[in-house]
mmCIF file as gemmi writes it, N, C-alpha and C atoms, coordinates in Angstrom:
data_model
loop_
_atom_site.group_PDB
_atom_site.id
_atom_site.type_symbol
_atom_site.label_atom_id
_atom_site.label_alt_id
_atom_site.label_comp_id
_atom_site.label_asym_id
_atom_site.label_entity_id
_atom_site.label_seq_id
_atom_site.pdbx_PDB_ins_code
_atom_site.Cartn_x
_atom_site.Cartn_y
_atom_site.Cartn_z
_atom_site.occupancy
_atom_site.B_iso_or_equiv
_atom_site.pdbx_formal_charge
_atom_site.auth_seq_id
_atom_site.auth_asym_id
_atom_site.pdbx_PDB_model_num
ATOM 1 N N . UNK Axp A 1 ? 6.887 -2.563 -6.385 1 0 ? 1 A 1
ATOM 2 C CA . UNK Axp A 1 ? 6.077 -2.676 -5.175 1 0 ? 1 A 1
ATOM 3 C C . UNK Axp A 1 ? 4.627 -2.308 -5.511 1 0 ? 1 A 1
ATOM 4 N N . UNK Axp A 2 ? 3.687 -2.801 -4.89 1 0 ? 2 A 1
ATOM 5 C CA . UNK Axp A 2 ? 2.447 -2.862 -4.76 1 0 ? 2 A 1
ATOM 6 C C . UNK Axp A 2 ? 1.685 -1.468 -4.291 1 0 ? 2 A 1
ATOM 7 N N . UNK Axp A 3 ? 1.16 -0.288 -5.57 1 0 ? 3 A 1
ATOM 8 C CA . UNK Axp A 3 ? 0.903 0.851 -5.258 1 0 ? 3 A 1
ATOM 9 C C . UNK Axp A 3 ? 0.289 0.854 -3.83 1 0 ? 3 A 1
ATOM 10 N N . UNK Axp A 4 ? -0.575 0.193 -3.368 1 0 ? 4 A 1
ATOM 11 C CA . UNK Axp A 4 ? -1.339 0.067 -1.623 1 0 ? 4 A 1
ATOM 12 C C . UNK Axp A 4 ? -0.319 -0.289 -1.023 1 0 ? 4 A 1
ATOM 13 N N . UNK Axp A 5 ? 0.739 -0.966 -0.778 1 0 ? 5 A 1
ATOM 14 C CA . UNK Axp A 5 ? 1.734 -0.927 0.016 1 0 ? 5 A 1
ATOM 15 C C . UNK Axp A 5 ? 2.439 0.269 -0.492 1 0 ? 5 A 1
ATOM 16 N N . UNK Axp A 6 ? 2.998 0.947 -1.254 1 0 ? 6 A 1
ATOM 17 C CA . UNK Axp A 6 ? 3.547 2.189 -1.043 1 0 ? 6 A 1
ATOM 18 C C . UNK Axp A 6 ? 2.512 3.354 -0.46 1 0 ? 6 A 1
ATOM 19 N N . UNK Axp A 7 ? 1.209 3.471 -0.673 1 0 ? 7 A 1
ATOM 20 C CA . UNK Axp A 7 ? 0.654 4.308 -0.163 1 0 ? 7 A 1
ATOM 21 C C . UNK Axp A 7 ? 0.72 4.101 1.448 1 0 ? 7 A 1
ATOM 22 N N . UNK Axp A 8 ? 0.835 2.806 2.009 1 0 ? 8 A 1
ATOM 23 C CA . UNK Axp A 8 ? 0.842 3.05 3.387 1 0 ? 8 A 1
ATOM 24 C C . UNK Axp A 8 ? 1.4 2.837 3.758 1 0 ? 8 A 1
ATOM 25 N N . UNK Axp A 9 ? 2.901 2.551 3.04 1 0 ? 9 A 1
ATOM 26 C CA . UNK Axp A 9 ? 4.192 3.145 3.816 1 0 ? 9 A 1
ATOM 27 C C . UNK Axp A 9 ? 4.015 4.334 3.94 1 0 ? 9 A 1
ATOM 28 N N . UNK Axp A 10 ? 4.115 5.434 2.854 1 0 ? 10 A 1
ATOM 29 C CA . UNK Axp A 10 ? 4.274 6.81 3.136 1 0 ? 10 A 1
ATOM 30 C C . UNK Axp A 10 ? 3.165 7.096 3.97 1 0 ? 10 A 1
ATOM 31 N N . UNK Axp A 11 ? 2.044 6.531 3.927 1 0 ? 11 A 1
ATOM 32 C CA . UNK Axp A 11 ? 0.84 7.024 5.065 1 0 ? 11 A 1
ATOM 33 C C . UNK Axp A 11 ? 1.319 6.882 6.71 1 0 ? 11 A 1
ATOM 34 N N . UNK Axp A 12 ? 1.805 6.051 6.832 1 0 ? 12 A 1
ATOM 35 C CA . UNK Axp A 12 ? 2.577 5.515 8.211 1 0 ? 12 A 1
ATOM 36 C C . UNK Axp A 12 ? 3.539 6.423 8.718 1 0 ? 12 A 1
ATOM 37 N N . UNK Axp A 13 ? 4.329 6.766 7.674 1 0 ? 13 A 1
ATOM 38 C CA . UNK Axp A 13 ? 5.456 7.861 7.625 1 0 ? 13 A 1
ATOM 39 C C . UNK Axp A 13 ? 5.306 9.043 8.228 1 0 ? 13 A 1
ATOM 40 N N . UNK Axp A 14 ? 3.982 9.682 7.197 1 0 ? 14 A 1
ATOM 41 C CA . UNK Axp A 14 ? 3.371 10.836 7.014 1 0 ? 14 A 1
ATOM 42 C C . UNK Axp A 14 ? 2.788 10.742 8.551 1 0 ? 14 A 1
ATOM 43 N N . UNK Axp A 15 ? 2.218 10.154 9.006 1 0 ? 15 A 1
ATOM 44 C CA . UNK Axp A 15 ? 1.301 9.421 10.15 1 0 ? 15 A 1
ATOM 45 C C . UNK Axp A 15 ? 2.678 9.866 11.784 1 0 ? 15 A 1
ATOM 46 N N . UNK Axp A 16 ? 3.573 9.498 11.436 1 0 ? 16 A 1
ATOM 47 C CA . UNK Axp A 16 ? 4.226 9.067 12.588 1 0 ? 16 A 1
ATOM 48 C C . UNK Axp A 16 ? 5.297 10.917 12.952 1 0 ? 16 A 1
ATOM 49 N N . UNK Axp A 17 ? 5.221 11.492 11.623 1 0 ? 17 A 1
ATOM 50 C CA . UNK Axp A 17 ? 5.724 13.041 11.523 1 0 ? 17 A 1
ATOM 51 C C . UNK Axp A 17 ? 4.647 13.694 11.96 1 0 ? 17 A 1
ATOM 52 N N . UNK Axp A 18 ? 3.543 13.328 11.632 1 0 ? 18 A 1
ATOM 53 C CA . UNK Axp A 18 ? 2.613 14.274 12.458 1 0 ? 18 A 1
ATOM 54 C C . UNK Axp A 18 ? 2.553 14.246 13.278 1 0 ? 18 A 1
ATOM 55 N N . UNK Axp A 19 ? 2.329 13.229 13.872 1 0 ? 19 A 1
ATOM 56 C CA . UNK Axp A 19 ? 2.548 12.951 15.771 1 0 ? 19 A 1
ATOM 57 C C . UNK Axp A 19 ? 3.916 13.191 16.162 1 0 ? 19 A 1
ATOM 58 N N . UNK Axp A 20 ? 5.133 13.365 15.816 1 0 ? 20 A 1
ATOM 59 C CA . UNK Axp A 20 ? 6.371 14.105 16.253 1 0 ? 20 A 1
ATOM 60 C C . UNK Axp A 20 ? 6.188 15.227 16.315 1 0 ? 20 A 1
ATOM 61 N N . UNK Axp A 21 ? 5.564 16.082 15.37 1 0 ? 21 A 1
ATOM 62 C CA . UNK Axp A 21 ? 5.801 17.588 15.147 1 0 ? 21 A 1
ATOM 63 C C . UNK Axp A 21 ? 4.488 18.426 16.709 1 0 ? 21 A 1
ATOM 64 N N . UNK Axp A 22 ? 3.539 17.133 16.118 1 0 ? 22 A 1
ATOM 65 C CA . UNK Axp A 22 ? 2.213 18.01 17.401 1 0 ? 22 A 1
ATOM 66 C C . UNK Axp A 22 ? 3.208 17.984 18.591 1 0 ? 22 A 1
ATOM 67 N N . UNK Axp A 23 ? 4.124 16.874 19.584 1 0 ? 23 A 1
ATOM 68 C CA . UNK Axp A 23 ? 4.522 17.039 20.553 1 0 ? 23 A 1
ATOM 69 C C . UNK Axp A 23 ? 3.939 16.255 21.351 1 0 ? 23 A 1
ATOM 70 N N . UNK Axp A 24 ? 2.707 15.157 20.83 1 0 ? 24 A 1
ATOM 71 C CA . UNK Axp A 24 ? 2.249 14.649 21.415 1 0 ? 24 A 1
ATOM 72 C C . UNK Axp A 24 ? 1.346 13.831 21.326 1 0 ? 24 A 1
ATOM 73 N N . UNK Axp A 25 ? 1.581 12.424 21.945 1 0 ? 25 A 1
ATOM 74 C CA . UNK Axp A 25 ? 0.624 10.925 21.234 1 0 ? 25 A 1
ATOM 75 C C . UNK Axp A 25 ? -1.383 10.997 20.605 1 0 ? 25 A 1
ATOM 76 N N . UNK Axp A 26 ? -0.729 10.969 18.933 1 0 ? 26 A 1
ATOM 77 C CA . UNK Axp A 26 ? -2.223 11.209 18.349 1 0 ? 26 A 1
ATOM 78 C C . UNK Axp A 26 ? -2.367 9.47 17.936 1 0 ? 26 A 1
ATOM 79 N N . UNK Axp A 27 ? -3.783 9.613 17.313 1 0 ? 27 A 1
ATOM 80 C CA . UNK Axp A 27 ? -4.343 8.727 17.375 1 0 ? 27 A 1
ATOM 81 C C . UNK Axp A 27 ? -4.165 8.434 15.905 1 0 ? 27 A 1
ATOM 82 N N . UNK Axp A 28 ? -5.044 7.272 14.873 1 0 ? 28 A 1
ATOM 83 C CA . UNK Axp A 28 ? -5.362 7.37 14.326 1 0 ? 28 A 1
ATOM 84 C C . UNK Axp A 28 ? -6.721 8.616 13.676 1 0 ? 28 A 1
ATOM 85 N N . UNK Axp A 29 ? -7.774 8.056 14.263 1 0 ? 29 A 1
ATOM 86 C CA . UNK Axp A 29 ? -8.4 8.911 14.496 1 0 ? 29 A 1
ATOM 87 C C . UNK Axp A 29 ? -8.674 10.724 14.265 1 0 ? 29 A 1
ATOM 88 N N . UNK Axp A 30 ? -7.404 10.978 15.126 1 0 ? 30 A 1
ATOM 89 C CA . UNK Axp A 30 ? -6.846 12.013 15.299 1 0 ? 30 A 1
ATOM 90 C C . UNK Axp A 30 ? -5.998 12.109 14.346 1 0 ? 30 A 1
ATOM 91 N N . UNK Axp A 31 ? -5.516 11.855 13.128 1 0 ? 31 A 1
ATOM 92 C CA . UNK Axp A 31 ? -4.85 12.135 12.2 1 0 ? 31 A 1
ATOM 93 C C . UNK Axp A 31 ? -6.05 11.892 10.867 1 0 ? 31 A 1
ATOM 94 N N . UNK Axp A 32 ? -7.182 11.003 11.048 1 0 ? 32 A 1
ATOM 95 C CA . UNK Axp A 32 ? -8.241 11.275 9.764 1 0 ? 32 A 1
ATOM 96 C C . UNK Axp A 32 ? -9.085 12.545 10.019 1 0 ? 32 A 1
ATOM 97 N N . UNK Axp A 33 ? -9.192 13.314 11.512 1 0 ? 33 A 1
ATOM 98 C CA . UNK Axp A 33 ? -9.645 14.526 11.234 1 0 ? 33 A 1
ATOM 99 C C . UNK Axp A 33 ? -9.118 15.172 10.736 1 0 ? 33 A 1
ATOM 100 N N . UNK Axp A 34 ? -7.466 15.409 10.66 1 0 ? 34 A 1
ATOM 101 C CA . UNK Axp A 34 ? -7.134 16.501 10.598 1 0 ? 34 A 1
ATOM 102 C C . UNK Axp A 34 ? -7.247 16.211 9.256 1 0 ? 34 A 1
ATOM 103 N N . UNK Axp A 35 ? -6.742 15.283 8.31 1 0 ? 35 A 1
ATOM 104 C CA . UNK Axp A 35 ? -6.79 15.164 6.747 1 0 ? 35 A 1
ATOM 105 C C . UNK Axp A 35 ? -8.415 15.062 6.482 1 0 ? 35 A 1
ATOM 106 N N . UNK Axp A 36 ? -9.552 14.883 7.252 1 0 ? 36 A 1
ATOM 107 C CA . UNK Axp A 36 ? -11.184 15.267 6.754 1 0 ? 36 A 1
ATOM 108 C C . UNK Axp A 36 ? -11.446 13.492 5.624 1 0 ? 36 A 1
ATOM 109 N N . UNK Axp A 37 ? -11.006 13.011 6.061 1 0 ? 37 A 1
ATOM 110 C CA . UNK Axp A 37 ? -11.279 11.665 5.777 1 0 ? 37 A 1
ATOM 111 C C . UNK Axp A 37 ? -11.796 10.741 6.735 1 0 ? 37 A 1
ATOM 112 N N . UNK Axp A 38 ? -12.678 10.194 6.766 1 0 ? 38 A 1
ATOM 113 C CA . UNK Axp A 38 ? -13.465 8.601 7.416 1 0 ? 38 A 1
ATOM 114 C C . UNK Axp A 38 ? -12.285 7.968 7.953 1 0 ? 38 A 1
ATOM 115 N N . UNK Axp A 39 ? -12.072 7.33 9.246 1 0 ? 39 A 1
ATOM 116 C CA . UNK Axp A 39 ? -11.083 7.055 10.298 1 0 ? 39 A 1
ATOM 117 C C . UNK Axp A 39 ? -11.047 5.599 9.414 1 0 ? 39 A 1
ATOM 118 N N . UNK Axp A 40 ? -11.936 4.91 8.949 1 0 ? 40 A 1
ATOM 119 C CA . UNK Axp A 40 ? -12.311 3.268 8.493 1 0 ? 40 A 1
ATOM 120 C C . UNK Axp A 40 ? -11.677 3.178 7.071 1 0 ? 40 A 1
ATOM 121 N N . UNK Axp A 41 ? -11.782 4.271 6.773 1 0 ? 41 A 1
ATOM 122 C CA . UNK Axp A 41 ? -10.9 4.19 5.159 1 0 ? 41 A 1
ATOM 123 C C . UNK Axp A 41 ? -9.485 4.598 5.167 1 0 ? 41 A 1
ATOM 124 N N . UNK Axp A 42 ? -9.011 5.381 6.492 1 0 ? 42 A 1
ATOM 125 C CA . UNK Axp A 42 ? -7.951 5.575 6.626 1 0 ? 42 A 1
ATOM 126 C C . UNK Axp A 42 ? -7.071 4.323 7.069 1 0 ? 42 A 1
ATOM 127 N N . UNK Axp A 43 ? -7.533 3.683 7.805 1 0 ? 43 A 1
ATOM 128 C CA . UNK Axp A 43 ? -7.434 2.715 8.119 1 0 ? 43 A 1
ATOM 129 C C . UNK Axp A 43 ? -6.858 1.749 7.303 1 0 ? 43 A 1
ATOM 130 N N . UNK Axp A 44 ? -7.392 1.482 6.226 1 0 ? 44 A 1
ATOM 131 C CA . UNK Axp A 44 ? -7.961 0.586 5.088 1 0 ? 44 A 1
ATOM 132 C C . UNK Axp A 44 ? -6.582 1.178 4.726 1 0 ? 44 A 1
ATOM 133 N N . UNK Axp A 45 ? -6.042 2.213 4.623 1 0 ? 45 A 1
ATOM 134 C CA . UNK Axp A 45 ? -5.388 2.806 3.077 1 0 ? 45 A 1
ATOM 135 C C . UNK Axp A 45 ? -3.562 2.434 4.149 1 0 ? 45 A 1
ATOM 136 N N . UNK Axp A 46 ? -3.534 2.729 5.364 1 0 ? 46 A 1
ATOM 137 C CA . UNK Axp A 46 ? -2.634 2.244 6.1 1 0 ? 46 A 1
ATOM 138 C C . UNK Axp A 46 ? -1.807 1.032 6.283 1 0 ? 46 A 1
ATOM 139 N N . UNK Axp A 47 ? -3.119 0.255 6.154 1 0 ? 47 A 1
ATOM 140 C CA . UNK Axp A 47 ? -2.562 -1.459 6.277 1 0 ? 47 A 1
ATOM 141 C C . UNK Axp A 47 ? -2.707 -2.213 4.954 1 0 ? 47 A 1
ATOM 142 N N . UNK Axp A 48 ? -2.685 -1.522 3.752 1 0 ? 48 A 1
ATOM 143 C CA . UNK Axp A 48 ? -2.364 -1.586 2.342 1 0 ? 48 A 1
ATOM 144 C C . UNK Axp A 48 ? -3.888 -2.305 2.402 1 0 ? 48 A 1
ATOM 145 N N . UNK Axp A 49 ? -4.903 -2.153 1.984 1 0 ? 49 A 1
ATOM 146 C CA . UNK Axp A 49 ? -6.269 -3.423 1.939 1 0 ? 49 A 1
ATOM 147 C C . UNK Axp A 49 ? -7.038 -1.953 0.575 1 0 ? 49 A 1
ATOM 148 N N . UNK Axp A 50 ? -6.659 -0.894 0.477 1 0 ? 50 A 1
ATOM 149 C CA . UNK Axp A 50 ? -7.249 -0.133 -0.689 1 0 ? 50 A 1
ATOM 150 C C . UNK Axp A 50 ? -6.56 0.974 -0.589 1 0 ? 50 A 1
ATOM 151 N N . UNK Axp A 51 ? -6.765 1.847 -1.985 1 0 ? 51 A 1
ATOM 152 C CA . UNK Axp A 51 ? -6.624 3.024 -2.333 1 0 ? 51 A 1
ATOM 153 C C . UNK Axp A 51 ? -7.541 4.036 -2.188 1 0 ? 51 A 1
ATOM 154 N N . UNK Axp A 52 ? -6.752 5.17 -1.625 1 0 ? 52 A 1
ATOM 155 C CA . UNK Axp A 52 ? -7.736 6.72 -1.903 1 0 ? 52 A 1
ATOM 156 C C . UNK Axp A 52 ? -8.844 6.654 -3.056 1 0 ? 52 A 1
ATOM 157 N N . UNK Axp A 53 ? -10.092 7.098 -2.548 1 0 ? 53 A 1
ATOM 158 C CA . UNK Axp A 53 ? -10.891 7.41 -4.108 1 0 ? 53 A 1
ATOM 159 C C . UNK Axp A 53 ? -9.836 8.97 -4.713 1 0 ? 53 A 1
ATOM 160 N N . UNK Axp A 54 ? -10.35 8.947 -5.345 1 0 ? 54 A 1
ATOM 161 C CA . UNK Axp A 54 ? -10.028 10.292 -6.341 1 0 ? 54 A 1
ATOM 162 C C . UNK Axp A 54 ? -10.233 11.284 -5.698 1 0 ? 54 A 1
ATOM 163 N N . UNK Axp A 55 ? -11.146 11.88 -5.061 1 0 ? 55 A 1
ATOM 164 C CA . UNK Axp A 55 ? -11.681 12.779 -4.042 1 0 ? 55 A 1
ATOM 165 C C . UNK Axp A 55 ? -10.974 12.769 -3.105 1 0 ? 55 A 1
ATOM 166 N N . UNK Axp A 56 ? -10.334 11.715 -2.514 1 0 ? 56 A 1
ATOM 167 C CA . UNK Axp A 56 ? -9.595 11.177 -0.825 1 0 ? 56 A 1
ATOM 168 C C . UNK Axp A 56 ? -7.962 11.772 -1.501 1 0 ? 56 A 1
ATOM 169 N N . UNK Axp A 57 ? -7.513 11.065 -2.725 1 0 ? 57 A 1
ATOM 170 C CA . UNK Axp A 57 ? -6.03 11.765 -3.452 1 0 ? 57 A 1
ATOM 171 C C . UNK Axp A 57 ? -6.181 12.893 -3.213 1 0 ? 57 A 1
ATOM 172 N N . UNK Axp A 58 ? -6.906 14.008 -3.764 1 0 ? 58 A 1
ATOM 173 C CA . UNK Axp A 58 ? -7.065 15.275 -3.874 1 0 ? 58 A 1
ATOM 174 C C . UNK Axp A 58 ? -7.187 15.957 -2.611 1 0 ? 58 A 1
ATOM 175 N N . UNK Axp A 59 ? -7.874 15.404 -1.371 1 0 ? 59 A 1
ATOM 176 C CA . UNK Axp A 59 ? -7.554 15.515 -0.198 1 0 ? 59 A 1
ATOM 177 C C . UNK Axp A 59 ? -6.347 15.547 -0.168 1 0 ? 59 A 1
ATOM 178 N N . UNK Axp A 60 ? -5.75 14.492 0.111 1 0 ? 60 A 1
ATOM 179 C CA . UNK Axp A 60 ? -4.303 13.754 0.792 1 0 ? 60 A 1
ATOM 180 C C . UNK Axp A 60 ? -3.111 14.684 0.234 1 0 ? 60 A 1
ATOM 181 N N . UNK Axp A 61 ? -3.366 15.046 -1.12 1 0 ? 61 A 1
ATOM 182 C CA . UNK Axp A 61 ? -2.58 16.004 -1.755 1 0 ? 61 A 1
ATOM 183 C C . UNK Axp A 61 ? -2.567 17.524 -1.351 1 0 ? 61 A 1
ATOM 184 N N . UNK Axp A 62 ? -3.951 17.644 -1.092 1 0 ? 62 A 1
ATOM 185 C CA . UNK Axp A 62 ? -3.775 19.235 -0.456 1 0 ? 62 A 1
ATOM 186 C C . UNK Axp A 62 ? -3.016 19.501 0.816 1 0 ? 62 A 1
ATOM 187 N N . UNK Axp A 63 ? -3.277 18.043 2.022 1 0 ? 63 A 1
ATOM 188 C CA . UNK Axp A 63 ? -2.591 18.121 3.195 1 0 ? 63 A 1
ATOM 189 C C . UNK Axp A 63 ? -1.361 17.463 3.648 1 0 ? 63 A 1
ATOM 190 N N . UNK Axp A 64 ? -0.716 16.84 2.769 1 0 ? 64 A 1
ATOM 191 C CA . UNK Axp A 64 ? 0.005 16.467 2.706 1 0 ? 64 A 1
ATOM 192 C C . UNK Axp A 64 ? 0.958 16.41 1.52 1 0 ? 64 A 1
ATOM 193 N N . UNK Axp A 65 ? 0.854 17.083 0.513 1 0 ? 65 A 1
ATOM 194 C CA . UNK Axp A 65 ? 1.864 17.329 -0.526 1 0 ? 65 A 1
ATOM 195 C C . UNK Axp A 65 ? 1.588 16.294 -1.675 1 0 ? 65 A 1
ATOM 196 N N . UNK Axp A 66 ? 2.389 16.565 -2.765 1 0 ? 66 A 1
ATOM 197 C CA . UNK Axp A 66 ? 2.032 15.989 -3.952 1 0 ? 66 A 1
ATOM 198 C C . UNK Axp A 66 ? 2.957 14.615 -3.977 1 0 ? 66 A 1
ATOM 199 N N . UNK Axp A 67 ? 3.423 14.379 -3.3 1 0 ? 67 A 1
ATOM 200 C CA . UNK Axp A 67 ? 3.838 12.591 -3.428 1 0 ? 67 A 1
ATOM 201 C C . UNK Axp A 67 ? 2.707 11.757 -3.406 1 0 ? 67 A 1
ATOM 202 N N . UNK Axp A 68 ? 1.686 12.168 -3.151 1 0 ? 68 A 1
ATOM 203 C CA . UNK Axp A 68 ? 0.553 11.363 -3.459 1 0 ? 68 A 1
ATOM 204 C C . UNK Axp A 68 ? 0.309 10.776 -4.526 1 0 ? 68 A 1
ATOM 205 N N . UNK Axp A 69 ? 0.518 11.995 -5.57 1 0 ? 69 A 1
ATOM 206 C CA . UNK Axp A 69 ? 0.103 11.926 -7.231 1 0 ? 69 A 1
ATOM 207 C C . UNK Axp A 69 ? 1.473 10.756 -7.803 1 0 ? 69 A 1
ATOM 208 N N . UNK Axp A 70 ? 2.583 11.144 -7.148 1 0 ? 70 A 1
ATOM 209 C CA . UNK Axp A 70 ? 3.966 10.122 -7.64 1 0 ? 70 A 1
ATOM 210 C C . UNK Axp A 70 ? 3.494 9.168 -7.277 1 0 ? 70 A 1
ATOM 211 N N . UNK Axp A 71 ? 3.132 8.711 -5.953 1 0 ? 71 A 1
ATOM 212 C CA . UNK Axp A 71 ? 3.155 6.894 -5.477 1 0 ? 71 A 1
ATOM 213 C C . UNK Axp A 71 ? 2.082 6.257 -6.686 1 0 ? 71 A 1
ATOM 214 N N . UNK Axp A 72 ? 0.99 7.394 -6.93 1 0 ? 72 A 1
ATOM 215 C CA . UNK Axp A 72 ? -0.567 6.814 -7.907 1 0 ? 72 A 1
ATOM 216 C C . UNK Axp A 72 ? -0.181 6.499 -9.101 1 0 ? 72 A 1
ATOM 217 N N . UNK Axp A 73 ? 0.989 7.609 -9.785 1 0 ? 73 A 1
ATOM 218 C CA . UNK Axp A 73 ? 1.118 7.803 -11.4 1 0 ? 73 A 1
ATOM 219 C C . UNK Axp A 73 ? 0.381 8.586 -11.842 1 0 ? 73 A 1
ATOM 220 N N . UNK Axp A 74 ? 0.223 9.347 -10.822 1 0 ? 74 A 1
ATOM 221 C CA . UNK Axp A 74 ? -0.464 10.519 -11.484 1 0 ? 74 A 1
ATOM 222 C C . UNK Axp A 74 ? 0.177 11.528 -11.653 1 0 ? 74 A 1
ATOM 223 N N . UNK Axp A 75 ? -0.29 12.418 -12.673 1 0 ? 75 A 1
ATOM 224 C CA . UNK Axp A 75 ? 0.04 13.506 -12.985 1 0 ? 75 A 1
ATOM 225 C C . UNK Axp A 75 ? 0.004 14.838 -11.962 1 0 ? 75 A 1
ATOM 226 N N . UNK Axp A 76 ? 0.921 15.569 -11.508 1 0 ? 76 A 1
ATOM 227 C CA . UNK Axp A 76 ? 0.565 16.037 -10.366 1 0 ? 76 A 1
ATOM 228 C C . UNK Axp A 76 ? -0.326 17.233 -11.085 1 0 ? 76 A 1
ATOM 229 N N . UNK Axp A 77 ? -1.282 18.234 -10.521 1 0 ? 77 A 1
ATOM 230 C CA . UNK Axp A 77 ? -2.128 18.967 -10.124 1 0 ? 77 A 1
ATOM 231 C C . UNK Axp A 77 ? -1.208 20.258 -10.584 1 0 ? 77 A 1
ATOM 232 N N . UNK Axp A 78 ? -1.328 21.068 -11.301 1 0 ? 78 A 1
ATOM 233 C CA . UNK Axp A 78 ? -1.048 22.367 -11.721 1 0 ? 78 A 1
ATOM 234 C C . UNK Axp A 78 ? -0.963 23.472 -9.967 1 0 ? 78 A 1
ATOM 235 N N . UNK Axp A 79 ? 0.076 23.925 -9.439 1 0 ? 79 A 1
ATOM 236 C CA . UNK Axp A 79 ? -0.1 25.084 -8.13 1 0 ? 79 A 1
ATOM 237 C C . UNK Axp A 79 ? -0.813 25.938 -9.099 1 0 ? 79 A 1
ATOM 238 N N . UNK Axp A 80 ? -1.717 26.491 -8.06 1 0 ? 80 A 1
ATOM 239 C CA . UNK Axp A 80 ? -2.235 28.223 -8.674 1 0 ? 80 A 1
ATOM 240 C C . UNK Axp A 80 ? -2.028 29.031 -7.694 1 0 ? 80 A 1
């Protein structure tokens, strides 16, 4: 499968648990604040059309866990 289509499956995923757990209908929007990413690139990374920069991974990884680094092939990030 097509690394941008796996990233926004699990983004969708990730996307649709957050809005279960708050208790209550978020937005897009409202899910690129809370990860501190641009709503237009989130966007983008959702409907498979691009990938996280490097900076946006390292985001996505801090707030959402290291399956990020698996879907990329990346090497995950050392915990300290």
């Amino acid at each position: 499968m097509d690394r941008r289509k796996e990233i926004a499956l699990w983004l969708e995923k990730i996307f649709l648990e957050w809005q279960t757990q708050s208790g209550e209908r978020k937005t897009q929007g409202d899910f690129a604040i809370y990860l501190e990413v641009d709503q237009s690139m989130l966007s983008r990374w959702i409907n498979g059309q691009r990938l996280p920069t490097n900076e946006n991974v390292i985001k996505l990884g801090n707030k959402l866990g290291p399956e990020i680094y698996d879907l990329l092939g990346w090497v995950r990030p050392e915990c300290k």
